[in-house]
NUDRENMI-620552 format. One record per residue (C-alpha): residue in one letter; x, y, z; residue number from 1. Coordinates in steps of 0.02 Angstrom, whole numbers, plus 50000, padded with zeros to 5 digits. Layout:
N
SITE   rest      px      py      pz    nr
SITE      A       X       Y       Z   NUM
...
This chain:
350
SITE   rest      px      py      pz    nr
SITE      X   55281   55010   55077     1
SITE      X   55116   54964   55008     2
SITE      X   54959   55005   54903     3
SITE      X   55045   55119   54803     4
SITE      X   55188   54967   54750     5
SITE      X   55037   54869   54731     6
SITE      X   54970   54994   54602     7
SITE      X   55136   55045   54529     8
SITE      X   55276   54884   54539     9
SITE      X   55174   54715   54597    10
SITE      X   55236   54631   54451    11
SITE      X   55100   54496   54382    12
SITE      X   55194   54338   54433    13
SITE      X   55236   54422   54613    14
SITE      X   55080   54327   54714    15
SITE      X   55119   54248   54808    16
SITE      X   54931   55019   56231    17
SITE      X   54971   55144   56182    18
SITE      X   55082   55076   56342    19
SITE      X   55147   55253   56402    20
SITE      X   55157   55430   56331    21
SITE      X   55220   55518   56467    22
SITE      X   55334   55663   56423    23
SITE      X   55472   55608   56509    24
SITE      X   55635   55723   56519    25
SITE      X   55726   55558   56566    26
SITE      X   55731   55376   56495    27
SITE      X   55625   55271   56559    28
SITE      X   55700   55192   56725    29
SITE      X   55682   55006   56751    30
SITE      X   55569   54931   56889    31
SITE      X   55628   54958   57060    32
SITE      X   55656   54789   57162    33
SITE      X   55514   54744   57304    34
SITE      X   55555   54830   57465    35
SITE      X   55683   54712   57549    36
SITE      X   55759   54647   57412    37
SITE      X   55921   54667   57312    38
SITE      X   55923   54786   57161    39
SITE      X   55922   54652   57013    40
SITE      X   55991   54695   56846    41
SITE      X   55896   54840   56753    42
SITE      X   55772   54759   56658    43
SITE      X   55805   54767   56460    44
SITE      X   55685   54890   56384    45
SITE      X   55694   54804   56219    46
SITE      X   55726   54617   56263    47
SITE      X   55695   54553   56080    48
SITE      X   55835   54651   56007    49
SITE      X   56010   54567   56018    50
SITE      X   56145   54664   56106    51
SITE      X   56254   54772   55969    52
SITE      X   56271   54925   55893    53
SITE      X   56107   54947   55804    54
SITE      X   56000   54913   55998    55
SITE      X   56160   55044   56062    56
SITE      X   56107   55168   55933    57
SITE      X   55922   55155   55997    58
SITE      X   55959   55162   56175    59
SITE      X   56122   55308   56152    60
SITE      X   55981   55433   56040    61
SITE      X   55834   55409   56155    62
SITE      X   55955   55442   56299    63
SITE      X   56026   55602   56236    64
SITE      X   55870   55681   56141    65
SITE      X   55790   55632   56328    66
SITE      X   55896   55703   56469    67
SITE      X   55885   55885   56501    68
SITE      X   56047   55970   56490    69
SITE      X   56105   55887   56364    70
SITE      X   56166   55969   56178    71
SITE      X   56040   55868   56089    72
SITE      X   55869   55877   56196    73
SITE      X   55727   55876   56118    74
SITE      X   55573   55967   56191    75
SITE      X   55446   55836   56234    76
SITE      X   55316   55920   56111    77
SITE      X   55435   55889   55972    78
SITE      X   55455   55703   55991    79
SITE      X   55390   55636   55837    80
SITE      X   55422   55459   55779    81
SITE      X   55366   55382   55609    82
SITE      X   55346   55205   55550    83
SITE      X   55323   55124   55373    84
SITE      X   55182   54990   55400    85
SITE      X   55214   54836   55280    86
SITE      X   55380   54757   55306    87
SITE      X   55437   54897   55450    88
SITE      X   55297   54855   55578    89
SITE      X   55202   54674   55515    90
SITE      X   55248   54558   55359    91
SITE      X   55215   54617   55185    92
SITE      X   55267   54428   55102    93
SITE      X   55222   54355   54981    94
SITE      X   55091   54479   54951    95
SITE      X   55025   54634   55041    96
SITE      X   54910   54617   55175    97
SITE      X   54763   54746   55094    98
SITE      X   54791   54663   54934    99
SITE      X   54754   54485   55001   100
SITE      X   54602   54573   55103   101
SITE      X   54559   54650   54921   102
SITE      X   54561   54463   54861   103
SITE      X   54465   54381   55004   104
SITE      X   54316   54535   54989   105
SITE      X   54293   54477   54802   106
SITE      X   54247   54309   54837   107
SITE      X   54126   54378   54966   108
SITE      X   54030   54497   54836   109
SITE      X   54045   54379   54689   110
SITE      X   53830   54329   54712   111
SITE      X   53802   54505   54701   112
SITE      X   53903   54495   54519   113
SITE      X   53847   54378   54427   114
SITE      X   53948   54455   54279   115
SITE      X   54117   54421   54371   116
SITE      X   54096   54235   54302   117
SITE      X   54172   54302   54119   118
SITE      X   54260   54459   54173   119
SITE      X   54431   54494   54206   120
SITE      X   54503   54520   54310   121
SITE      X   54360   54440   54426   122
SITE      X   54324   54287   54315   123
SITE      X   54514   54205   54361   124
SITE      X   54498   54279   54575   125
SITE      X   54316   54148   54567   126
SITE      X   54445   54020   54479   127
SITE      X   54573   54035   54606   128
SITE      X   54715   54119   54475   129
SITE      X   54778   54247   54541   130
SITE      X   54924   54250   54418   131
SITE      X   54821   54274   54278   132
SITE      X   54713   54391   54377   133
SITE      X   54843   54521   54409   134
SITE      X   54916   54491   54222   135
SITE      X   54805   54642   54174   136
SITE      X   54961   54755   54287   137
SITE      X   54878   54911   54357   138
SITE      X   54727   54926   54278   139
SITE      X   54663   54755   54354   140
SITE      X   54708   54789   54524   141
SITE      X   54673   54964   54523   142
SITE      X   54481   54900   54473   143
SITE      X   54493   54742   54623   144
SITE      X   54529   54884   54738   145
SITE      X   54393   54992   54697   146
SITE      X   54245   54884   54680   147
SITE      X   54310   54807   54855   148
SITE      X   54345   54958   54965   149
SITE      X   54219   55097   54890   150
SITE      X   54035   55098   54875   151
SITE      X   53996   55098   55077   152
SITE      X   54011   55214   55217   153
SITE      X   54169   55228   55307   154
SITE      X   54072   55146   55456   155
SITE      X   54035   55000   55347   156
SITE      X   54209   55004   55279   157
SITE      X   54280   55009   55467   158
SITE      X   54155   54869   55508   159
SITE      X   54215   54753   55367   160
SITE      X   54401   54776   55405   161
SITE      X   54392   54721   55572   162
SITE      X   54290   54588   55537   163
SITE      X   54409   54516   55409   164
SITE      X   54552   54547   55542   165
SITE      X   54488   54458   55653   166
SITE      X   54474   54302   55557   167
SITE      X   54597   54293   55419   168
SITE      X   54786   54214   55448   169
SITE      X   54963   54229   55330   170
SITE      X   54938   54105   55205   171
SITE      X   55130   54046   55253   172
SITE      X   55153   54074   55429   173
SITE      X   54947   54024   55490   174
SITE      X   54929   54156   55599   175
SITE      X   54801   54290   55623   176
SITE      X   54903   54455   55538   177
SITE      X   54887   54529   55691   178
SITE      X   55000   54406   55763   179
SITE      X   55126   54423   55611   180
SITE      X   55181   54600   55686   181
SITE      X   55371   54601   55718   182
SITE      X   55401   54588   55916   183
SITE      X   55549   54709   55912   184
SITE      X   55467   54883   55831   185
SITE      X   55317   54823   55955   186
SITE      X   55447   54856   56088   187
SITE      X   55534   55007   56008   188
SITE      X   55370   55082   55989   189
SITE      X   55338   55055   56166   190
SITE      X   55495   55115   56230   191
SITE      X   55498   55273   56112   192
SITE      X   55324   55317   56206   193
SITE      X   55393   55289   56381   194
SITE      X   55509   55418   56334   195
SITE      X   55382   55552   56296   196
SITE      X   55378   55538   56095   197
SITE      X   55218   55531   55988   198
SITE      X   55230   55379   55866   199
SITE      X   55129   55376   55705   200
SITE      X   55118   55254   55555   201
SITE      X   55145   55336   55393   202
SITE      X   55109   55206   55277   203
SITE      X   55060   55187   55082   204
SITE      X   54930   55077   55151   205
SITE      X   54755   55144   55173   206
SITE      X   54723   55248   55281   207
SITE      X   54540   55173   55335   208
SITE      X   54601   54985   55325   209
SITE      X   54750   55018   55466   210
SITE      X   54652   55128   55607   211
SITE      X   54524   54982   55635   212
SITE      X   54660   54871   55727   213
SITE      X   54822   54977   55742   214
SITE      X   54790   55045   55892   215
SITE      X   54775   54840   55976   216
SITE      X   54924   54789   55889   217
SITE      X   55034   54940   55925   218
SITE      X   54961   55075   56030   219
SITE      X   54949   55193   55891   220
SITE      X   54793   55276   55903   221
SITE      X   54674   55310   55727   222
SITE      X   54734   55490   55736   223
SITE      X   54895   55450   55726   224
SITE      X   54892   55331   55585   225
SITE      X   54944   55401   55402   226
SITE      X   54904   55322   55229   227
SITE      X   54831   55318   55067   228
SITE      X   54654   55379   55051   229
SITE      X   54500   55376   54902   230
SITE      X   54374   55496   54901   231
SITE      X   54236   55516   55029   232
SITE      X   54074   55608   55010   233
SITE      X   53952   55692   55157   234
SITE      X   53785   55630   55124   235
SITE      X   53614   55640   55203   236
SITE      X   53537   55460   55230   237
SITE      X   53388   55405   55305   238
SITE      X   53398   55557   55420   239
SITE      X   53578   55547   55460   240
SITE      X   53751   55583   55388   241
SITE      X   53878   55466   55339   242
SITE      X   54053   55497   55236   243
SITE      X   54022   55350   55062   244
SITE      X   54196   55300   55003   245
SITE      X   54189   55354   54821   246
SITE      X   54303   55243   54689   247
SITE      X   54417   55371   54658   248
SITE      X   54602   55370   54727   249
SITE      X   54621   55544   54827   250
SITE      X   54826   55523   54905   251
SITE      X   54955   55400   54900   252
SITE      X   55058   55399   55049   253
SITE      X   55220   55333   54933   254
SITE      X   55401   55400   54908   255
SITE      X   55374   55597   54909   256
SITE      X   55207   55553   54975   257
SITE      X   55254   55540   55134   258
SITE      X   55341   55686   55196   259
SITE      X   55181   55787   55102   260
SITE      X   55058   55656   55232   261
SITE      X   55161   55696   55383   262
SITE      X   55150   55885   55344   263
SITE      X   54990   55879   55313   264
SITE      X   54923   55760   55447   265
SITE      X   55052   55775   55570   266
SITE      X   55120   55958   55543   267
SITE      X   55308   55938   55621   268
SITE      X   55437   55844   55571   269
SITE      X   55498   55691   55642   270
SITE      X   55653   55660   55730   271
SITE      X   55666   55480   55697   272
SITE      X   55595   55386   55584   273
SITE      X   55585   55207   55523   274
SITE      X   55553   55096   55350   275
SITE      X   55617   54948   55269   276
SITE      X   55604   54995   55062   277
SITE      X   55651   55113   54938   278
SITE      X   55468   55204   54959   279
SITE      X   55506   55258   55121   280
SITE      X   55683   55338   55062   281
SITE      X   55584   55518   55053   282
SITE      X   55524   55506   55224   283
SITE      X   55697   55465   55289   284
SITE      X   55774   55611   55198   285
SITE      X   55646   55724   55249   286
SITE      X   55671   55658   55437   287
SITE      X   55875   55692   55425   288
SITE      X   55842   55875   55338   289
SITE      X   55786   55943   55520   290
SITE      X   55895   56018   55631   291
SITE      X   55967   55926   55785   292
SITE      X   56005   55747   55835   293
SITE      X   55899   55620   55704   294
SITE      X   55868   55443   55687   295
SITE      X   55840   55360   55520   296
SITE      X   55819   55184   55520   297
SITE      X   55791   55013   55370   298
SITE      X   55733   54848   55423   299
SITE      X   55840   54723   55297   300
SITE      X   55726   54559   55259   301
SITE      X   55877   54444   55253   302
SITE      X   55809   54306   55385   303
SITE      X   55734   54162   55269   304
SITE      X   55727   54049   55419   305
SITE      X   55630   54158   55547   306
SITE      X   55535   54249   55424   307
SITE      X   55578   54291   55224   308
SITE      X   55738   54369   55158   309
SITE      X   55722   54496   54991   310
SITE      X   55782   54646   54942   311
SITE      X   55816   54734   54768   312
SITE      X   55763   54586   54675   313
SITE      X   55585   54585   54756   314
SITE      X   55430   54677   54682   315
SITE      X   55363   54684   54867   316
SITE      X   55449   54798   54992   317
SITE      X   55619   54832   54865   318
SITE      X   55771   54868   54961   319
SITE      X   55860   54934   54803   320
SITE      X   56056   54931   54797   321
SITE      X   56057   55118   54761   322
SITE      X   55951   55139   54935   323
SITE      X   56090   55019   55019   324
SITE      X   56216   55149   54967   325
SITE      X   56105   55279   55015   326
SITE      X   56075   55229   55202   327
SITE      X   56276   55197   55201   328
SITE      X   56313   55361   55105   329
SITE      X   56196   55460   55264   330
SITE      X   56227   55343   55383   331
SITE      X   56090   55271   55425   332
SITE      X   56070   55134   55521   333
SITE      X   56019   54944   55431   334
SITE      X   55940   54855   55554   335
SITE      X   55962   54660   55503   336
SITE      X   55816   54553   55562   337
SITE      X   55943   54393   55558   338
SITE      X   56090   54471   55677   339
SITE      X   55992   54622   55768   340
SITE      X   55838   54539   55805   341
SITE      X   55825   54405   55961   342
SITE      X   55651   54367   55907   343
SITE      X   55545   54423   55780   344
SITE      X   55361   54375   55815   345
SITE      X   55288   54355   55998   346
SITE      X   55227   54180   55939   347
SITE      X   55416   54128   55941   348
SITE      X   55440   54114   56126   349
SITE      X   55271   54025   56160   350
């Protein structure tokens, strides 16, 4: 989920290492005791999912698309994993993490626009309404995302990102959004990797606003990271070249956007893959139309205590009834943060 709801179904009022990529042919073993002592229990490869049949379908497809001999090996070059971004990988409540970056870079350039003061939708941002801001519907934010992430280098652009990433926290949960990154898919990311797979991010986020700190927060490198994109042009300045981000949309990594970004980026399709709304339905279908063992996997939000809980009603990251019956129709696997998750943000257990 992501810039593309934000363009196409953020309703007005809705404000609000890499640590191994080994081609193993085996799972991953668990540490062996110190010389002279007892083998202790194997240690849990993902300790922040609870015991049940969602971590057992994890642990039983890794295991089987793993071990040589078995029916359902898959060669290591063909171990591709996928994850959604926003609500699959960090929080995408009550607003989307680009958006509120959009928001923050327009009170930054607001000297150099004097005009701003008595346009929309700039004039109710300065004012602190961002209710009547978005009220203009596409449009407005389609113009609050231009004028804040074109009209600079992709250096610059980088530069600004991780800058702002650095500093800014959830407005609900005060933590850096970096910290806001669910504990469990840190692990499953991890543990797919141990096992010789290749995990990427296919995200409708953008593209150039997720590779400056992905790689830190998941181990996903930039080259692996999949999302919406705007226009870029090669120029010649002061001697050298530089790419300018132009304000013109060029892909959005949404619905049937996906499986086009992972051919097109990627160029096989994955074996397991992983999202949380109905935008990511495409990628899931495209996942399960390859031959062989597959995993497709949703992330329910239905933990208001720990985190939020939404679904078809929300604007933000819509788990629609029909893609309930969907994932139950094809069997895939719901994975509820409430009953499957032990902990959901590192920060937890500290």
């Amino acid at each position: 989920m992501t810039l593309t709801r934000i363009l196409n179904r953020l309703a007005p009022a809705s404000v609000a290492l890499a640590l191994l990529t080994g081609c193993a042919q085996t799972p991953a073993a668990a540490p062996k005791a110190p010389a002279g002592q007892a083998s202790a229990k194997p240690a849990d490869a993902l300790p922040s999912w609870n015991d049940g049949a969602t971590k057992q379908a994890i642990l039983s497809f890794v295991a089987k698309t793993t071990t040589a001999g078995s029916p359902d090996f898959v060669p290591p070059e063909q171990r591709v994993a996928t994850f959604d971004n926003d609500g699959t990988l960090w929080v995408e409540q009550p607003m989307y993490t680009q958006m509120l970056f959009a928001l923050d870079r327009v009170k930054v350039l607001a000297p150099q626009h004097p005009e701003w003061k008595d346009k929309e939708p700039f004039a109710s941002l300065l004012k602190g309404d961002v209710k009547a801001a978005l009220a203009g519907g596409e449009h407005a934010m389609l113009e609050i995302l231009m004028v804040t992430h074109a009209g600079m280098s992709t250096a610059e652009f980088e530069q600004i990102v991780k800058d702002w990433i650095a500093t800014a926290k959830h407005p609900e949960l005060k933590r850096p959004y970096t910290e806001c990154v669910y504990q469990p898919m840190v692990e499953l990311l991890a543990y797919l990797r141990a096992n010789g797979f290749k995990t990427f991010i296919v995200s409708g986020g953008g593209i150039e606003f997720m590779r400056p700190w992905a790689e830190k927060s998941y181990g996903v490198p930039p080259e692996q990271v999949v999302g919406s994109s705007i226009k870029t042009k090669y120029e010649m300045r002061d001697g050298k070249p530089v790419l300018m981000r132009l304000p013109e949309v060029d892909f959005i990594d949404d619905k049937d956007g996906k499986p086009i970004g992972i051919n097109s980026h990627i160029g096989r399709r994955p074996v397991c893959a992983f999202g949380n709304s109905d935008g990511d339905q495409q990628m899931l279908e495209w996942t399960q139309g390859g031959p062989g063992a597959r995993l497709m996997m949703l992330v329910h939000h239905d933990d208001a205590k720990r985190e939020f809980a939404y679904g078809a009603e929300s604007k933000i990251g819509t788990f629609s009834d029909a893609l309930m019956a969907e994932a139950k129709a094809q069997k895939w696997t719901v994975i509820s943060m409430k009953d499957d998750w032990k902990t959901i943000f590192a920060f937890e257990t500290k």
